[in-house]
N, CA, C, O and CB atoms as a CASP TS submission, in Angstrom:
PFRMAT TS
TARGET T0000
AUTHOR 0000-0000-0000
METHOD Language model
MODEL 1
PARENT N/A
ATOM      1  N   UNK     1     -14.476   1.905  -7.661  1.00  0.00           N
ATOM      2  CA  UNK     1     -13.181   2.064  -7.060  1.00  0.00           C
ATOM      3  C   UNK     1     -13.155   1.317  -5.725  1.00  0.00           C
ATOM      4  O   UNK     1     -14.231   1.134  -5.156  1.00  0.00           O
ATOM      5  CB  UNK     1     -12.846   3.555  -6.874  1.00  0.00           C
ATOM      6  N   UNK     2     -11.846   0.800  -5.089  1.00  0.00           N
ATOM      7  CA  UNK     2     -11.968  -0.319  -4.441  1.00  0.00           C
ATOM      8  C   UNK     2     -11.331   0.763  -3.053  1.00  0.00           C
ATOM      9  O   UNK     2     -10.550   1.680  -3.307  1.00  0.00           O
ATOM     10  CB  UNK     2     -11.068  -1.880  -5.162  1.00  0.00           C
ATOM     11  N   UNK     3     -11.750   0.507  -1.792  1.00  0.00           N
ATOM     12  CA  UNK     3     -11.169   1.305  -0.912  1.00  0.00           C
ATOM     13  C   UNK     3      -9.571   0.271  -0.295  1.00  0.00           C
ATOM     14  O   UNK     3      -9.467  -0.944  -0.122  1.00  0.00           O
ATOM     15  CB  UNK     3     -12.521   1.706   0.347  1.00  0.00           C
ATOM     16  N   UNK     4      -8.883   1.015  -0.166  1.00  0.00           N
ATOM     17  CA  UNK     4      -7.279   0.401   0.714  1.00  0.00           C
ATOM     18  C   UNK     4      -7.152   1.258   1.866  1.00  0.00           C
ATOM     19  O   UNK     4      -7.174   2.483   1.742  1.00  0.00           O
ATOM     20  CB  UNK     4      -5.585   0.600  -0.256  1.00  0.00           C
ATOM     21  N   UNK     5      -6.980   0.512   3.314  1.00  0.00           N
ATOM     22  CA  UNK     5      -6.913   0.990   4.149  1.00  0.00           C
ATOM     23  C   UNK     5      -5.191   0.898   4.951  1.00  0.00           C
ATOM     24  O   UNK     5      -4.952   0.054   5.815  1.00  0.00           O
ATOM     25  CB  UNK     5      -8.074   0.504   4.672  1.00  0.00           C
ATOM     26  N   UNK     6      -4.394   1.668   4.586  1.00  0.00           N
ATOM     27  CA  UNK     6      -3.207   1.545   5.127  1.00  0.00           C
ATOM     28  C   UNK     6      -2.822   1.907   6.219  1.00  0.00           C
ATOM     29  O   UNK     6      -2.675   3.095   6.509  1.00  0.00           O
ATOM     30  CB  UNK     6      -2.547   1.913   4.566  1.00  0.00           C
ATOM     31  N   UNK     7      -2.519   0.608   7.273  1.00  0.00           N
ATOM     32  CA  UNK     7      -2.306   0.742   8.678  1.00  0.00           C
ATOM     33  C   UNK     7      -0.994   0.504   9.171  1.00  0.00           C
ATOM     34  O   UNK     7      -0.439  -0.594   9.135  1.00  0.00           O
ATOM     35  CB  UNK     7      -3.127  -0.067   9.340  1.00  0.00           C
ATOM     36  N   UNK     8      -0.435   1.699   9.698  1.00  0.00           N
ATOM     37  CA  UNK     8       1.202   2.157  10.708  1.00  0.00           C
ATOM     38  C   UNK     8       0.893   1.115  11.658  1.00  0.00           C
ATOM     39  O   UNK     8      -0.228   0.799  12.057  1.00  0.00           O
ATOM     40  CB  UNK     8       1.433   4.068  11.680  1.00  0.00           C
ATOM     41  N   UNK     9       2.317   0.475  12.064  1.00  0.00           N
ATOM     42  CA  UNK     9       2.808   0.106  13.546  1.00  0.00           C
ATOM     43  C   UNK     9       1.982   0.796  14.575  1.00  0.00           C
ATOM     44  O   UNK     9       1.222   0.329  15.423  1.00  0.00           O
ATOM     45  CB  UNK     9       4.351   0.532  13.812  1.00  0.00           C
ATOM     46  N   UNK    10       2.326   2.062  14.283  1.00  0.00           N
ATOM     47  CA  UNK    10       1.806   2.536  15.590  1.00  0.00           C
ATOM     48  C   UNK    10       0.174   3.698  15.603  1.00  0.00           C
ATOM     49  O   UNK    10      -0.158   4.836  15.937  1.00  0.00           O
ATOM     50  CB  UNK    10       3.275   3.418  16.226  1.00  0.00           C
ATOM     51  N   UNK    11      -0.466   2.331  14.941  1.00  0.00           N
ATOM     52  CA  UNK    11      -1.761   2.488  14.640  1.00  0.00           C
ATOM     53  C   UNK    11      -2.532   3.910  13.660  1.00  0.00           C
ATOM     54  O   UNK    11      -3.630   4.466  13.629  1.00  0.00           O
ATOM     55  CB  UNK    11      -2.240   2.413  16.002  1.00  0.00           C
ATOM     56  N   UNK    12      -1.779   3.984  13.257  1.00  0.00           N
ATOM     57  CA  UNK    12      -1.843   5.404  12.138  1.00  0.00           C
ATOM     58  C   UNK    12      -2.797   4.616  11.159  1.00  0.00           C
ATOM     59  O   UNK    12      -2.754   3.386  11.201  1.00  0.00           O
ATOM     60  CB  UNK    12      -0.040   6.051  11.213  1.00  0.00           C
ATOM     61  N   UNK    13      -3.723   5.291  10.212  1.00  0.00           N
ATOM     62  CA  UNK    13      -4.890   4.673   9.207  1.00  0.00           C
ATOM     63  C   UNK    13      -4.876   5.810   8.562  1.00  0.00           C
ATOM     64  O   UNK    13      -4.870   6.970   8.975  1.00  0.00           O
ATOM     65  CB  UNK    13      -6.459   4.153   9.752  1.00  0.00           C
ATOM     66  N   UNK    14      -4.869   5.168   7.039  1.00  0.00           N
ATOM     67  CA  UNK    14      -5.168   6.438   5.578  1.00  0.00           C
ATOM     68  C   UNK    14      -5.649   5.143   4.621  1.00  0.00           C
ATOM     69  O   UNK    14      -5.171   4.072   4.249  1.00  0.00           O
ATOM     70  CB  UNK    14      -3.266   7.617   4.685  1.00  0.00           C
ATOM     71  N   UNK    15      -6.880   5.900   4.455  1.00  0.00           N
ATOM     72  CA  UNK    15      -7.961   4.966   3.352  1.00  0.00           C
ATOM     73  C   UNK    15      -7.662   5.855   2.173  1.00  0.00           C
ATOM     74  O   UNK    15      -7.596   7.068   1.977  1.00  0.00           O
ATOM     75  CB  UNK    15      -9.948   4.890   3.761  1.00  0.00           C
ATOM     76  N   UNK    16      -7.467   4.442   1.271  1.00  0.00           N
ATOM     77  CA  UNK    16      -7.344   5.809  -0.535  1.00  0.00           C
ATOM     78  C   UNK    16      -8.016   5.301  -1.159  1.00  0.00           C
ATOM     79  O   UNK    16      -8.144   4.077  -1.118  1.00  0.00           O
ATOM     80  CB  UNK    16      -5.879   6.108  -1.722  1.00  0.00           C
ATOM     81  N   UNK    17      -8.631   6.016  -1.897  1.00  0.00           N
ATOM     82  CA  UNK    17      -9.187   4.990  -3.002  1.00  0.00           C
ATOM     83  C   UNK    17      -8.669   4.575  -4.280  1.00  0.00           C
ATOM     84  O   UNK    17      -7.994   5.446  -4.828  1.00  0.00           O
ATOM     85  CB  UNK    17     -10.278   5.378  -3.383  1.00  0.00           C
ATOM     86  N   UNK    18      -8.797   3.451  -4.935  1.00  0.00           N
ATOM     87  CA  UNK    18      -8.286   3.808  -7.063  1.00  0.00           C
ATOM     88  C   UNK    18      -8.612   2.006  -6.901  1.00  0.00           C
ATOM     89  O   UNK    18      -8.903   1.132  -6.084  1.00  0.00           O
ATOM     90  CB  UNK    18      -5.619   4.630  -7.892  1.00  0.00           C
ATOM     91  N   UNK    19      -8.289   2.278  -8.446  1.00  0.00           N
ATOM     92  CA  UNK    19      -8.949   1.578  -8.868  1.00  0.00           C
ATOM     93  C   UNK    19      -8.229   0.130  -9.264  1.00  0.00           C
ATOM     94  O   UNK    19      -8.761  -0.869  -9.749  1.00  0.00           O
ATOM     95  CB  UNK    19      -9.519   2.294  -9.744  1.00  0.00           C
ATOM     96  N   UNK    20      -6.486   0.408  -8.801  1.00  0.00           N
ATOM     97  CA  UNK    20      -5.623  -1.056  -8.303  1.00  0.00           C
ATOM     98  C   UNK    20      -4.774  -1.241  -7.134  1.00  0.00           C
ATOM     99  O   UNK    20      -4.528  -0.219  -6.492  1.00  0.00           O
ATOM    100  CB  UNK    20      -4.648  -1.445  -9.283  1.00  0.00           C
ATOM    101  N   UNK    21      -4.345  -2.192  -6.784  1.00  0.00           N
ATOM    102  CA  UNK    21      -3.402  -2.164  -5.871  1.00  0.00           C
ATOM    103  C   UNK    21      -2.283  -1.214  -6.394  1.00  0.00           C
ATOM    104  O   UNK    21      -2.084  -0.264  -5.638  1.00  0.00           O
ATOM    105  CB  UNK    21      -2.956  -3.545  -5.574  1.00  0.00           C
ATOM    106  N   UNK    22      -1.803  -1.237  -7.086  1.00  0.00           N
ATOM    107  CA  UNK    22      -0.365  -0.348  -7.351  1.00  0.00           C
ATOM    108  C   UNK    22      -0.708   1.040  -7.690  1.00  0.00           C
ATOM    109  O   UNK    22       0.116   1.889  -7.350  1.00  0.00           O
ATOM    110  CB  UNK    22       0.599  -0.930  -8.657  1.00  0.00           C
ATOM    111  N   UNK    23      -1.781   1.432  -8.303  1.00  0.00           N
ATOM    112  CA  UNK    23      -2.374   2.547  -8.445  1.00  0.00           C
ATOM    113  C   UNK    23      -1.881   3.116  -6.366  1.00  0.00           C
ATOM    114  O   UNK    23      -1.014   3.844  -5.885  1.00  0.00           O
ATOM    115  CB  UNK    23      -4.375   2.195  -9.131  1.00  0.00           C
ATOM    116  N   UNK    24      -2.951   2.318  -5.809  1.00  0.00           N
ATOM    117  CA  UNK    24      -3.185   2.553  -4.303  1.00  0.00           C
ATOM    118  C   UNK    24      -1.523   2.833  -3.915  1.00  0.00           C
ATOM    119  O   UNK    24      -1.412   3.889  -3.292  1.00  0.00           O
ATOM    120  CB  UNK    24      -4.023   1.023  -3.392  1.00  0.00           C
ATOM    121  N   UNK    25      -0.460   2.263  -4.098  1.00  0.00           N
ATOM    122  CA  UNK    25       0.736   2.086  -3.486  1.00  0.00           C
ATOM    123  C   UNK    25       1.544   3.572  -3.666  1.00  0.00           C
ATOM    124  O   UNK    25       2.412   4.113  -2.981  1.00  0.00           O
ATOM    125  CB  UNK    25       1.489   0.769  -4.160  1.00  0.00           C
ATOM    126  N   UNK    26       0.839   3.980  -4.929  1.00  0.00           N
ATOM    127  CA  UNK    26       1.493   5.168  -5.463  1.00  0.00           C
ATOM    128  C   UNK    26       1.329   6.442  -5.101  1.00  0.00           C
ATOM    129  O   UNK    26       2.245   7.262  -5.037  1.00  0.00           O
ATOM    130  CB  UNK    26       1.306   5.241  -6.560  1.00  0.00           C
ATOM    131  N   UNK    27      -0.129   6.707  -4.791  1.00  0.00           N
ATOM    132  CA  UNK    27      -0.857   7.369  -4.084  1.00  0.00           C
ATOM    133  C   UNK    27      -0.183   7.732  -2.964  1.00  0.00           C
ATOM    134  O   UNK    27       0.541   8.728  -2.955  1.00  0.00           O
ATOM    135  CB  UNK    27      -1.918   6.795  -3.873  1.00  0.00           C
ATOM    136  N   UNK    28      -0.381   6.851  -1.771  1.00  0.00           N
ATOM    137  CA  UNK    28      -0.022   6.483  -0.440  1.00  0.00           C
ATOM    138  C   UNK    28       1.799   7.315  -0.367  1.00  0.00           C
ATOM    139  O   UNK    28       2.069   8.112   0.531  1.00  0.00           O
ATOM    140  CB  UNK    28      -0.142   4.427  -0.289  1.00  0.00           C
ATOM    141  N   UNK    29       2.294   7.128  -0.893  1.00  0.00           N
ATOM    142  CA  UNK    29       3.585   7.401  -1.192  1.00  0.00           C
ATOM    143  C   UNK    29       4.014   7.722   0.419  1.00  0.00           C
ATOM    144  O   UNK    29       4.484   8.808   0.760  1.00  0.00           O
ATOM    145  CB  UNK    29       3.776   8.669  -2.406  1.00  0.00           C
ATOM    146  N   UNK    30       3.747   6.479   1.444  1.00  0.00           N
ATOM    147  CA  UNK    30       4.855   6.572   2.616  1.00  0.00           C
ATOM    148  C   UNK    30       5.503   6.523   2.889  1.00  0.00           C
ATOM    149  O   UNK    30       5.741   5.322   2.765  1.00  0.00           O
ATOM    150  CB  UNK    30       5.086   6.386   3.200  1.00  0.00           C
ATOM    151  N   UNK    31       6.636   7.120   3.496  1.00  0.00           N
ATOM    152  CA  UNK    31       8.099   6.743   4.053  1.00  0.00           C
ATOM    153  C   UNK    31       8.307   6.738   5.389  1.00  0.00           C
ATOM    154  O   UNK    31       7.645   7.367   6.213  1.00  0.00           O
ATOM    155  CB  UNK    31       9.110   7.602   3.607  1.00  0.00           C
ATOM    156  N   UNK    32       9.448   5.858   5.654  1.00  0.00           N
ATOM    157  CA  UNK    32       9.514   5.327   6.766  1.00  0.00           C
ATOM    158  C   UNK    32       9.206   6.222   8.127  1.00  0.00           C
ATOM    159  O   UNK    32       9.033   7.415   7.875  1.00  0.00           O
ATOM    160  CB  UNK    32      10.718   4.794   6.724  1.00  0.00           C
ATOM    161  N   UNK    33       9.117   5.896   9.375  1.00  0.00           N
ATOM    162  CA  UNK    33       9.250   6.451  10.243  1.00  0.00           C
ATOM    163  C   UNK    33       9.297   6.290  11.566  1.00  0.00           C
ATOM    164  O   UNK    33       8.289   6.128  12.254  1.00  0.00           O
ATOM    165  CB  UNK    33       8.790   6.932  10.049  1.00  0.00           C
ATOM    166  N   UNK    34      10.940   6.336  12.183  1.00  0.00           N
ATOM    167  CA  UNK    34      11.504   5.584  13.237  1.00  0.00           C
ATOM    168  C   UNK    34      12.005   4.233  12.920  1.00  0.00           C
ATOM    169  O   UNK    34      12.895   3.975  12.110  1.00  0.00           O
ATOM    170  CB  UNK    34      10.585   5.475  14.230  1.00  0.00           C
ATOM    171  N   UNK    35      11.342   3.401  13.645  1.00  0.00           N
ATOM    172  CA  UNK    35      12.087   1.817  13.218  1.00  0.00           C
ATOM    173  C   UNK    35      10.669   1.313  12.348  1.00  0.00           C
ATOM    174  O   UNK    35      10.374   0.137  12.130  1.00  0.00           O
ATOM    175  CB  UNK    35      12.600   0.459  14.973  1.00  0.00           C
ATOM    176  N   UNK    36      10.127   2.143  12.052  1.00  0.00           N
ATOM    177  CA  UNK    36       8.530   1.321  11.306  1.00  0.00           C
ATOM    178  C   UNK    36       8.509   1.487  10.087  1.00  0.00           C
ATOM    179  O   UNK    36       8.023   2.475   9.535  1.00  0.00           O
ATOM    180  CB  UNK    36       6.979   1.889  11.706  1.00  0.00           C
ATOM    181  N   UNK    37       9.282   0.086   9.264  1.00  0.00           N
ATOM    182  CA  UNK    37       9.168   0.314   7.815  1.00  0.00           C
ATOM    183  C   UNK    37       8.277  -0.815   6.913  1.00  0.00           C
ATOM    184  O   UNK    37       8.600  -1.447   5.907  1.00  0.00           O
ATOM    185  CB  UNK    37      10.657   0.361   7.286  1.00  0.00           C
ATOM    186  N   UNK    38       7.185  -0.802   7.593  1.00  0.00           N
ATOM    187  CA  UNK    38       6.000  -1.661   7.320  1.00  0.00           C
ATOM    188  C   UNK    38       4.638  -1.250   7.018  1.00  0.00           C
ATOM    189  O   UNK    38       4.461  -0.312   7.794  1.00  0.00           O
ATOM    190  CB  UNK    38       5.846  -2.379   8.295  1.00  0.00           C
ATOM    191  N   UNK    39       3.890  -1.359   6.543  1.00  0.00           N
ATOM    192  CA  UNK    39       2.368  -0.999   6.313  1.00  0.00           C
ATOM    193  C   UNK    39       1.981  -1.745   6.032  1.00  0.00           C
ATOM    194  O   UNK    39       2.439  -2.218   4.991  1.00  0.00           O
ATOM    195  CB  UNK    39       1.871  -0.194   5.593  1.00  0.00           C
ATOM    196  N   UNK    40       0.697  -2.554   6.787  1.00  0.00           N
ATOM    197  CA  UNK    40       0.175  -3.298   6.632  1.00  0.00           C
ATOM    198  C   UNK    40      -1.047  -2.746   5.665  1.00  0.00           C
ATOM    199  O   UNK    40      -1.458  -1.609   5.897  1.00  0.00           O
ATOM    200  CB  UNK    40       0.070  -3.836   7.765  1.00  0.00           C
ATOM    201  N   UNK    41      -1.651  -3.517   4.576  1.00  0.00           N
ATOM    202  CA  UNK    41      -2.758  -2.867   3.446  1.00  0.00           C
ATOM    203  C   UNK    41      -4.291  -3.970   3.722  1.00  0.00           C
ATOM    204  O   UNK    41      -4.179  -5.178   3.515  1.00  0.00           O
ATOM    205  CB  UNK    41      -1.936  -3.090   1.363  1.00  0.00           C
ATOM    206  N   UNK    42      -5.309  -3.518   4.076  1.00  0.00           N
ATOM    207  CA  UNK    42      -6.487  -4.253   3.899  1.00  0.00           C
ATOM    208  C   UNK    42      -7.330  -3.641   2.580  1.00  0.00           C
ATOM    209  O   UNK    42      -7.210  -2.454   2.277  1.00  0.00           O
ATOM    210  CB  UNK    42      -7.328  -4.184   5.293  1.00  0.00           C
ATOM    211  N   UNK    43      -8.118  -4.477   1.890  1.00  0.00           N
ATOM    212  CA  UNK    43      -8.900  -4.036   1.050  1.00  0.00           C
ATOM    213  C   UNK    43      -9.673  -5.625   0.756  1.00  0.00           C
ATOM    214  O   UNK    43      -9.261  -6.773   0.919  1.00  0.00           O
ATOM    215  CB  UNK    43      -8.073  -3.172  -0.190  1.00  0.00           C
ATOM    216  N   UNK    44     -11.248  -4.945   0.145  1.00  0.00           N
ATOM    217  CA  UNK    44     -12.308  -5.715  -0.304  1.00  0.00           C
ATOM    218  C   UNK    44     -11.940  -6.258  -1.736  1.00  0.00           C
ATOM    219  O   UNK    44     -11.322  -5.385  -2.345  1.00  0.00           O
ATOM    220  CB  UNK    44     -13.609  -4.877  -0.287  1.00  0.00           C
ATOM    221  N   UNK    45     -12.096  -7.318  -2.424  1.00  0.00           N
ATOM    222  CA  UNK    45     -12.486  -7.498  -3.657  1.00  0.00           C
ATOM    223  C   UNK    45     -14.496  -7.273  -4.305  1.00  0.00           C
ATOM    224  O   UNK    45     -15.558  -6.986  -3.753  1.00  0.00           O
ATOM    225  CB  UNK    45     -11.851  -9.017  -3.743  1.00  0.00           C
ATOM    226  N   UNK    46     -14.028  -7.635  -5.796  1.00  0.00           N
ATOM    227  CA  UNK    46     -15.514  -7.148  -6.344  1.00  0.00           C
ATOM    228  C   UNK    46     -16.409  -8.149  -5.490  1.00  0.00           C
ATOM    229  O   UNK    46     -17.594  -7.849  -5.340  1.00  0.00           O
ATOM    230  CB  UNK    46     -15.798  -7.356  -8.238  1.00  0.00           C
ATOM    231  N   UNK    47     -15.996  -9.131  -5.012  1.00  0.00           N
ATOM    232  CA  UNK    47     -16.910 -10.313  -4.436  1.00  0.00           C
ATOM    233  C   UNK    47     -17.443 -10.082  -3.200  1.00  0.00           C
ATOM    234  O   UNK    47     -18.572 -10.401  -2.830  1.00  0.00           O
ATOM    235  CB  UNK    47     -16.211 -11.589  -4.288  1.00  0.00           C
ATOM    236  N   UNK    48     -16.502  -9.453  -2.501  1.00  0.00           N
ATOM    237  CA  UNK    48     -16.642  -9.333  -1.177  1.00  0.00           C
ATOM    238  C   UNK    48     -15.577  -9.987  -0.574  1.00  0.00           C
ATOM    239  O   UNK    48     -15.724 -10.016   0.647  1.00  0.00           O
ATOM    240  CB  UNK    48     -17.844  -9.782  -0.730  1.00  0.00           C
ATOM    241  N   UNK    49     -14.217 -10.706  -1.094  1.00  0.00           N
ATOM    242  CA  UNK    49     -13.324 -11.092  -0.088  1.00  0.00           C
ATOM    243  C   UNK    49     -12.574 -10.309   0.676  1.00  0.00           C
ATOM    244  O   UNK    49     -12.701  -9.141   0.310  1.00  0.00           O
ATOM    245  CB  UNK    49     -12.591 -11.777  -0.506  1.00  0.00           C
ATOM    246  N   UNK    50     -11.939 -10.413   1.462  1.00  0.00           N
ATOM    247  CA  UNK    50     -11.208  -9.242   1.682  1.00  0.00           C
ATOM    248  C   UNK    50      -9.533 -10.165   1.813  1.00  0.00           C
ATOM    249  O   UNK    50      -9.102 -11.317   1.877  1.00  0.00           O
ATOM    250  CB  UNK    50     -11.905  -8.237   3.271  1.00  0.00           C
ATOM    251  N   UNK    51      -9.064  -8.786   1.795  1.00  0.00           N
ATOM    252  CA  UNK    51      -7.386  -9.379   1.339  1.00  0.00           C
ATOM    253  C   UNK    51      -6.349  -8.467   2.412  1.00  0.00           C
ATOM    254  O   UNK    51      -6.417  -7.482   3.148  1.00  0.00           O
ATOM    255  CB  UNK    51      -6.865  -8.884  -0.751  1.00  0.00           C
ATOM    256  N   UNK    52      -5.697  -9.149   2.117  1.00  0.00           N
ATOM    257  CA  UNK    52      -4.359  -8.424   3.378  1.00  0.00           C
ATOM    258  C   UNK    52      -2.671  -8.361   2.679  1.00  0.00           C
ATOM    259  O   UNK    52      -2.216  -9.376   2.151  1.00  0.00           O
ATOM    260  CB  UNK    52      -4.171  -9.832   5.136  1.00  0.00           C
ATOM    261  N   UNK    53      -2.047  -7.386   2.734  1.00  0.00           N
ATOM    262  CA  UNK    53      -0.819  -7.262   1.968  1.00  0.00           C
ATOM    263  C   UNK    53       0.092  -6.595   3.343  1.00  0.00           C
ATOM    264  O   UNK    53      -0.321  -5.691   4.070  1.00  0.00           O
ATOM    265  CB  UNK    53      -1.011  -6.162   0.379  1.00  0.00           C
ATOM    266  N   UNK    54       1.508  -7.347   3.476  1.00  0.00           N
ATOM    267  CA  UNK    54       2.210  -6.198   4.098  1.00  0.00           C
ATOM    268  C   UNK    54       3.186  -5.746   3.199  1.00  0.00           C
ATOM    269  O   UNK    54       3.679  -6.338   2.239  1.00  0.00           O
ATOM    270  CB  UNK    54       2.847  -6.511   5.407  1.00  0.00           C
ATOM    271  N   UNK    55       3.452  -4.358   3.735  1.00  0.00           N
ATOM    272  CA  UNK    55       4.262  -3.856   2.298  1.00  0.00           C
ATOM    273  C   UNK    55       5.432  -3.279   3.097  1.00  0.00           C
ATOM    274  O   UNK    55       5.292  -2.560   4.086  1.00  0.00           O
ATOM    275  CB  UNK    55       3.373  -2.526   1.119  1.00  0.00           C
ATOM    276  N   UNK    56       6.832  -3.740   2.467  1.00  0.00           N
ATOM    277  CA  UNK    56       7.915  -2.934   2.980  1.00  0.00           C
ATOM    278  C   UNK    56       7.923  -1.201   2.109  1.00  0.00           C
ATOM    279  O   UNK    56       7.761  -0.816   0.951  1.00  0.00           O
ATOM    280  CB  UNK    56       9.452  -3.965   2.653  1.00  0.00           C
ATOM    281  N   UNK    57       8.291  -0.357   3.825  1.00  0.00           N
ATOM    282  CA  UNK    57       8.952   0.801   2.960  1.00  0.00           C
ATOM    283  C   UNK    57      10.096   1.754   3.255  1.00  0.00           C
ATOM    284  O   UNK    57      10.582   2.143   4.317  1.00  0.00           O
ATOM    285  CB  UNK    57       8.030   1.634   2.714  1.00  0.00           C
ATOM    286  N   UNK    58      10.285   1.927   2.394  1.00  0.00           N
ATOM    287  CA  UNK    58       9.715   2.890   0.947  1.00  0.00           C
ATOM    288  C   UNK    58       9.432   1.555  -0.051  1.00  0.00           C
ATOM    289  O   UNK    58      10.070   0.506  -0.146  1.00  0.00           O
ATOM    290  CB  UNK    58      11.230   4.251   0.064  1.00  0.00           C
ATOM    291  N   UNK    59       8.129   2.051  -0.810  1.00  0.00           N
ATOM    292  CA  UNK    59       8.322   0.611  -1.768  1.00  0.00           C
ATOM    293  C   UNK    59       8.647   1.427  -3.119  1.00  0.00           C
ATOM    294  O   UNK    59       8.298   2.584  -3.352  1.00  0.00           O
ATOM    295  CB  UNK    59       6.666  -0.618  -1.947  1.00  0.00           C
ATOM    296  N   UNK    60       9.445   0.513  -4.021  1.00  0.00           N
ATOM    297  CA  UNK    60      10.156   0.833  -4.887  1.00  0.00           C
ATOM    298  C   UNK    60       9.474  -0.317  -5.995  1.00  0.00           C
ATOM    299  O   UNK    60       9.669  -1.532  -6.034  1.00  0.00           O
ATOM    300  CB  UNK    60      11.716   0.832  -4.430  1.00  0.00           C
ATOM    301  N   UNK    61       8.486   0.655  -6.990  1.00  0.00           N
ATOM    302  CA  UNK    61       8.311  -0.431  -8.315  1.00  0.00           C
ATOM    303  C   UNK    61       9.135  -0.683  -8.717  1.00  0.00           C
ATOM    304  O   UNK    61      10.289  -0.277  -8.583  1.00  0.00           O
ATOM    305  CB  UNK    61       7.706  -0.236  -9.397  1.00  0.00           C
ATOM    306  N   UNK    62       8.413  -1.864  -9.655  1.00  0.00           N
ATOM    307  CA  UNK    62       9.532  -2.703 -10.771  1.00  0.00           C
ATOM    308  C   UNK    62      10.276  -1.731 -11.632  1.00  0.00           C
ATOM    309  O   UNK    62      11.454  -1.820 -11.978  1.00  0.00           O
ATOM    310  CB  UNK    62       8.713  -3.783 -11.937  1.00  0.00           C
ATOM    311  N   UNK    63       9.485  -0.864 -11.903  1.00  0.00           N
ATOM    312  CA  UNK    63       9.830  -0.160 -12.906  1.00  0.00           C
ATOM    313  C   UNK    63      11.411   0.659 -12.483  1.00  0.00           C
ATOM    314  O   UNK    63      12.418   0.897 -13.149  1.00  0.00           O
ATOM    315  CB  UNK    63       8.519   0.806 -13.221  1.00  0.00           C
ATOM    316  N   UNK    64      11.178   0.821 -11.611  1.00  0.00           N
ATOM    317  CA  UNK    64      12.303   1.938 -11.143  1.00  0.00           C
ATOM    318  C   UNK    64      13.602   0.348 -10.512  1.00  0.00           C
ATOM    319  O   UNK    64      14.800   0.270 -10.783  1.00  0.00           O
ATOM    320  CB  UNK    64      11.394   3.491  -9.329  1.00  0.00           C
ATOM    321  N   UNK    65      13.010  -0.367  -9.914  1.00  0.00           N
ATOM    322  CA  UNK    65      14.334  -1.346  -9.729  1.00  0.00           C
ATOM    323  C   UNK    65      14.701  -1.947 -10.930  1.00  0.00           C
ATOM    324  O   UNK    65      15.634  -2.748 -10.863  1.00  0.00           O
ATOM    325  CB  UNK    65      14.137  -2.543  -8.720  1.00  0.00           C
ATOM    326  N   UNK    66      13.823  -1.608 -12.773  1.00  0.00           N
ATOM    327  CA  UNK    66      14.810  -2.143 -12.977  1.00  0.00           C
ATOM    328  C   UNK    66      15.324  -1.702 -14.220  1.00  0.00           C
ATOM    329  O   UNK    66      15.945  -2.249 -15.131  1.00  0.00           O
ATOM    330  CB  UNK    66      14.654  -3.338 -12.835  1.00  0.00           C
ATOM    331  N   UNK    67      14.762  -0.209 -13.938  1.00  0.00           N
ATOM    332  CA  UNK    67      15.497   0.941 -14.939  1.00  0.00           C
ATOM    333  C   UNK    67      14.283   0.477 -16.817  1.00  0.00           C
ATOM    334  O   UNK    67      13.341  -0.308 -16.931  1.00  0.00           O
ATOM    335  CB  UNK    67      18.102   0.333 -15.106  1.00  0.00           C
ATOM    336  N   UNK    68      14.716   1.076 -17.519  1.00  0.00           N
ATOM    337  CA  UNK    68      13.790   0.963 -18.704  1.00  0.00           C
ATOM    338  C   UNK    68      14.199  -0.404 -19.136  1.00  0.00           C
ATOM    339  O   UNK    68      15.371  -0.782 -19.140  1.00  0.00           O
ATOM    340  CB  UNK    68      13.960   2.154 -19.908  1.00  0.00           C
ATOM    341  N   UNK    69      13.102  -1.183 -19.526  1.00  0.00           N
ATOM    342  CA  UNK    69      13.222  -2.530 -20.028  1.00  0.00           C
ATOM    343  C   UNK    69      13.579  -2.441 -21.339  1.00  0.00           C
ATOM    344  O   UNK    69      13.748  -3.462 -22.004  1.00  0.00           O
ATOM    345  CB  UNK    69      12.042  -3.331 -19.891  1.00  0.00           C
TER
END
């Protein structure tokens, strides 16, 4: 399982673990707070790279923007 470390504007940190990015997104289930509708996401790959995502929120899967396919 891959660790994701999700970091607030105003320096807030919650590490989750699973075993994808969207798995991780789901988990996390943040909502906004004040003018801070951002989370920045760090995490390792199997190699050792490491990666960086910013994520608007509330984030809203595909699934739900785009109703049953």
């Amino acid at each position: 399982m891959k660790e994701y470390t999700f970091v607030r504007g105003n320096g807030e940190k919650k590490v989750i673990e699973a075993m994808s990015f969207k798995k991780a997104i789901k988990k996390y289930d943040g909502k906004p707070v004040d003018n801070d509708k951002f989370v920045h996401i760090n995490w390792s790959s199997k190699k050792g790279n490491s990666s960086y995502k910013i994520l608007e929120l509330p984030h809203v899967s595909r699934k739900e923007r785009k109703g049953k396919l």
